[in-house]
N, C-alpha and C positions, 0 to 999 in steps of 0.2 A: 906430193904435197909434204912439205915442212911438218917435222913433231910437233904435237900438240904445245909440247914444253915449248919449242922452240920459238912457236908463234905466238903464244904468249908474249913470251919476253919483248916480241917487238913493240909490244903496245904497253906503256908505261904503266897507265893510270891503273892497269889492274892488279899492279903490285899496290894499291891502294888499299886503307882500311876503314871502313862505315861504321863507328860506335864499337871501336876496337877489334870487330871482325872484320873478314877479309872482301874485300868484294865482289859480292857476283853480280853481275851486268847483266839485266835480260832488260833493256830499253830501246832495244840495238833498232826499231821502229821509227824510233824519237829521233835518234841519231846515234850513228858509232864511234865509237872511239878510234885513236888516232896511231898507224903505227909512226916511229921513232921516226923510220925516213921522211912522211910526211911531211912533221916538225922542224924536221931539220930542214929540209926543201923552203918551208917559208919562211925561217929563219935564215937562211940564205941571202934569199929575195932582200930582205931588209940588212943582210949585213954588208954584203957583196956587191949587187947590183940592183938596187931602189932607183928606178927611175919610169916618168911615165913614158908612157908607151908612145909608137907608130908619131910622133912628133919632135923626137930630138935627133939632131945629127953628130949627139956625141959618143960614146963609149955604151956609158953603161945604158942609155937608153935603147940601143942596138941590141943590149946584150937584154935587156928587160923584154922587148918588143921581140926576138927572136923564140925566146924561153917562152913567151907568151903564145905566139903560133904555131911552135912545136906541142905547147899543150892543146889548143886543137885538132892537131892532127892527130894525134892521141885519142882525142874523144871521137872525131871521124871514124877509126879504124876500132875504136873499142864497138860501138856498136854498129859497126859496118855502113855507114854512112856513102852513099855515091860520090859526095867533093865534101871539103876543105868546107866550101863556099856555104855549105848546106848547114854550119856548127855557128851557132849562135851562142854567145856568153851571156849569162844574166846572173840575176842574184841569187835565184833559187828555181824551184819548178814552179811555186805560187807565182811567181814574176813572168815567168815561161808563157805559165797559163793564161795571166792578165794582157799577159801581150798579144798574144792571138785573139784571146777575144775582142779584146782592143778593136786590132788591127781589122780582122778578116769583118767583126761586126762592118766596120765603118765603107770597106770594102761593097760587100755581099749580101750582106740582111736589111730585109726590106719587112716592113708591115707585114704579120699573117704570118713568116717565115715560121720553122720549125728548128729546135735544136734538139738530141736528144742526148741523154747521160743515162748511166746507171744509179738504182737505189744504193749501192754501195760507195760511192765515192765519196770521197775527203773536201772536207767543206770549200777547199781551194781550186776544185775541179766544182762546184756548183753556185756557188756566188758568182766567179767574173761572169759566168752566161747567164743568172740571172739579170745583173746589172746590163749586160748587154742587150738583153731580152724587152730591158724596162726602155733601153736608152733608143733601140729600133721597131720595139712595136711587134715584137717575135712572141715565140711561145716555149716552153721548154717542155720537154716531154720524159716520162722516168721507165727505165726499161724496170720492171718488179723483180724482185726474188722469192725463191721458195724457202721452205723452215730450214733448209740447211746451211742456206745465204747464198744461194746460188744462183746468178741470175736467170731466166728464164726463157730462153731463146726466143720460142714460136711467140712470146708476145712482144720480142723485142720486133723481131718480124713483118708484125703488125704494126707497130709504130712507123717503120721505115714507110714515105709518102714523095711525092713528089712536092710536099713542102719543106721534106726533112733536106737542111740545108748545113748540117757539120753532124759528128755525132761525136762525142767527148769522153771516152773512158779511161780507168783506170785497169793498168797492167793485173796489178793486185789488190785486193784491199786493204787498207793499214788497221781497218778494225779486227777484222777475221782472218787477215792472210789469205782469204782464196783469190787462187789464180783463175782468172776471168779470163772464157775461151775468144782474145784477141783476133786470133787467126780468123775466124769464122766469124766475127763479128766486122773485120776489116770487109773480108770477101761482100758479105752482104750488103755491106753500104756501097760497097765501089760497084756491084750492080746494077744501083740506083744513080750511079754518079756524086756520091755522097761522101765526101773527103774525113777524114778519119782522125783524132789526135789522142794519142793515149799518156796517160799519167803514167811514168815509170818511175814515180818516186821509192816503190813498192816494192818495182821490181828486177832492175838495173844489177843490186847490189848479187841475187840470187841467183848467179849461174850464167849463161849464156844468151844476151840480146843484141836479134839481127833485126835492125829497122827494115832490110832489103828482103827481108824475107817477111816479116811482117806486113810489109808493104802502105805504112801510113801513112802517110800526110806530114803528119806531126809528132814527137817524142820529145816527153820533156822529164829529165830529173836534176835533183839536188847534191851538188857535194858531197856534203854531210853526211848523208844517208848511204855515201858507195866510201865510207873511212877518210872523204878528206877535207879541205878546210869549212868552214860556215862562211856565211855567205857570197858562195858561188855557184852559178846551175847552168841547165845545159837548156836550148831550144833548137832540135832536130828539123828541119823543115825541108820537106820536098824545094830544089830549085824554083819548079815554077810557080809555086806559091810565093815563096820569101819574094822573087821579083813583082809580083802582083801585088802585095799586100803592103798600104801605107805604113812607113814607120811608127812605132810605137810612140816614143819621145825624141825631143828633137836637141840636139846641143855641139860641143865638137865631137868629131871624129866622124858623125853619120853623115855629115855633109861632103860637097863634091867643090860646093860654089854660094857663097853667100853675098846678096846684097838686099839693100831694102825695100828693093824692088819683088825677088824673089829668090828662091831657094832650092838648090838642086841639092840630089843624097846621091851618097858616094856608094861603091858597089856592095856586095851582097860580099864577107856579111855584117861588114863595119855601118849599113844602114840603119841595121837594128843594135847598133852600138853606142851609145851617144852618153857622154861623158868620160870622166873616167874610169875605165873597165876595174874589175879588182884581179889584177893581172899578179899577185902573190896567189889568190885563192885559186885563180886558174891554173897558175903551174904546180899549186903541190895539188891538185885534181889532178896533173896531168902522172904525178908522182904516184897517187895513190893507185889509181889506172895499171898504173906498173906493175903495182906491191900484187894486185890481184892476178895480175899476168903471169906473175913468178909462181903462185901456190896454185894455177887452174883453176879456170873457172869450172870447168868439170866436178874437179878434187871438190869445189867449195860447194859447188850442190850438193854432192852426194855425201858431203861431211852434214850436211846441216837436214839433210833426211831424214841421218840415222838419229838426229840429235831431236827432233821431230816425233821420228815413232815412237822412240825411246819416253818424252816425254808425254805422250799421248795416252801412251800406256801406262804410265806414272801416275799421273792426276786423273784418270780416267778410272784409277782404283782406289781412290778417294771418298769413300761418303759425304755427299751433300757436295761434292763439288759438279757443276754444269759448264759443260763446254761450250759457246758457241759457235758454229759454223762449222757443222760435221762433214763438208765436202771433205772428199780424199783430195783433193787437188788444191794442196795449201802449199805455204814457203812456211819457215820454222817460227810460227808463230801461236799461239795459244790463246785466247779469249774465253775466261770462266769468271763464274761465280760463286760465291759460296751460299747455301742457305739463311735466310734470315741475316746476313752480314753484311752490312755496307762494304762500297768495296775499297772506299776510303781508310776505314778498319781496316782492313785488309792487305794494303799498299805501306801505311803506316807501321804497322807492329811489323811484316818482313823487310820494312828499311832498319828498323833498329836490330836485327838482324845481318845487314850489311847486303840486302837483296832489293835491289831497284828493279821494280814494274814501275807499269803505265798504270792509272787507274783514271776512272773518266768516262766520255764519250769518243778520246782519239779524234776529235775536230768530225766524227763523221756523225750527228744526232740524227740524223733519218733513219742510219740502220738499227741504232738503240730504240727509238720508238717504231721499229716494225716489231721487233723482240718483244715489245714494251717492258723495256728496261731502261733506268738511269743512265747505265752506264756496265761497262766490265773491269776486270784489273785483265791487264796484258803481259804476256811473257813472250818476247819477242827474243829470238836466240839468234847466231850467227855463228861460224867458222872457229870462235875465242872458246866459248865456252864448253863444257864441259858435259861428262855423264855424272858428274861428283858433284856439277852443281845442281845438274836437274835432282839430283836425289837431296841433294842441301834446303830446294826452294821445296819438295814435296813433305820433306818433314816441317817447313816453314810454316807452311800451309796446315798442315795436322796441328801444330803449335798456336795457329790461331784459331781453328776451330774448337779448341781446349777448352780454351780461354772464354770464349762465349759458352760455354753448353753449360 
């Protein structure tokens, strides 16, 4: 893996400065920043070769439409995908997710049916099955957690029935960072026959994911979230699903054959493609893909552990600060409070500071109201940052408990 210094440098914005300080980044949750190659990749796209896709027979649209399916294969091969045919384009993982429920609802769910999710997940992993729930007449069902936010297997166990008809989780959580035992939660539903989709918005960017080993159903993340452009995301789908499952939206590209009569869709996986793709956002995805392939995804686990302990151990010697979600089995993320201190306060004075957190509920308000809490401030790290900064944010933090006492 590249120096610290070095990888720095490739990401602009953090030569940036916040209220004449420098910027530390821990939002990397929300979304990461961007390296240079990225930038330049879809700046490309727009100066070189703009044109749309899978529809011209001239030049640059060749070269648009080319550049466009090599970033699929890219995304096939980053997380070990069986075909080409199985990588669905969308605009984000929220899109990913609406589209399955969409789809497989309209498919599969019948009256009485069963869906089940975890109390951890991100509000975009339990609204579309709500909506779907309401639109077929289903039920949802919520796997619980213990104090440490960790979901709770032997009752997830229980839930699984021969009405449970999908089950919907998240890789990671975005409120807490813990890493949700996937593996074992696939296994058990594929023993019920019970098809499987996980949110990897979480967890994608963290290291090493093999859908083929995981063995799901479904995988969906965001851009954004793994360094590269906004809005574009990925939908993983076993073969024999995607061919089963009616298209989502209908318009060009996903068609075979239209008359007014009727309407054939074109193959798998331009069915679930319809309009114009955002085929820049797709190919600097398929750039960013790259940039991580250069520094190991290995390297970048095991950089963002130490960055992890390191900070755990930090704010963990804090008075009055509370961590939430003390499983050992996190990605570099942090969820605290401060005593008596909104976390608004809190978010506020270490921006002027030139230190962006999350603060909030993180779109996920179920697992704030199991804590019974408002909300936390989040310190979400990645591969960029630093031990200079975690010790920057912990005097930040002392700084603002100053202030109130």
């Amino acid at each position: 893996m590249k120096d610290i210094t070095h990888i720095r440098a490739d990401f602009p914005i953090l030569k940036t400065k916040v209220y004449g300080k420098p910027l530390v980044y821990f939002d990397n949750g929300a979304t990461t920043q961007k390296p240079q190659c990225v930038i330049d990749t879809v700046s490309d796209v727009f100066t070189s070769y703009n044109a749309n896709i899978h529809r011209g027979i001239h030049s640059l649209s060749d070269k648009a439409s080319e550049e466009y399916e090599k970033a699929r294969e890219k995304v096939r091969s980053f997380i070990n995908a069986g075909k080409r045919e199985e990588i669905v384009f969308t605009s984000g993982a929220t899109s990913s997710i609406n589209a399955v429920a969409f789809s497989f609802g309209e498919r599969f769910i019948e009256n009485g049916d069963e869906i089940i999710i975890s109390h951890l997940e991100h509000h975009a992993n339990i609204v579309p099955w709500q909506m779907m729930c309401e639109r077929r007449g289903a039920k949802l069902k919520v796997i619980p957690i213990n104090d440490n936010g960790e979901i709770i297997l032997g009752e997830y166990y229980k839930l699984l029935s021969f009405k449970t008809k999908l089950v919907a989780i998240a890789q990671v959580s975005n409120a807490l960072g813990i890493i949700l035992p996937v593996k074992e939660i696939i296994e058990a539903a594929h023993s019920a026959n019970v098809p499987v989709l996980v949110d990897g918005a979480q967890g994608v960017q963290h290291g090493v994911t093999d859908v083929c080993a995981f063995d799901c159903d479904f995988y969906v993340f965001s851009g954004h979230k793994i360094y590269g452009p906004t809005g574009i995301g990925v939908l993983y789908g076993k073969e024999k699903w995607l061919a089963e499952l009616p298209p989502y939206q209908g318009g060009g590209d996903m068609v075979e054959n239209v008359t007014f009569e009727k309407t054939t869709y074109n193959e798998l996986p331009f069915k679930f493609e319809a309009g114009t793709m955002n085929f820049p956002g797709a190919i600097g995805l398929g750039t960013a893909l790259d940039y991580l392939l250069s520094l190991g995804r290995e390297n970048i686990a095991a950089r963002e552990k130490e960055l992890l302990d390191y900070a755990t151990n930090r704010l963990s010697g804090i008075e009055g600060l509370h961590i939430y979600g003390g499983s050992p089995f996190k990605i570099s993320t942090i969820s605290f409070l401060l005593n008596n201190i909104h976390q608004y306060d809190t978010g506020m004075i270490l921006d002027k500071l030139g230190i962006a957190v999350r603060t909030g509920t993180h779109c996920a308000q179920p697992v704030m109201d199991r804590f019974g809490i408002d909300g936390t401030v989040r310190a979400s790290m990645c591969f960029y940052n630093t031990i200079e900064e975690i010790e920057y944010l912990g005097t930040g933090i002392e700084k603002v408990i100053s202030m109130f006492s």
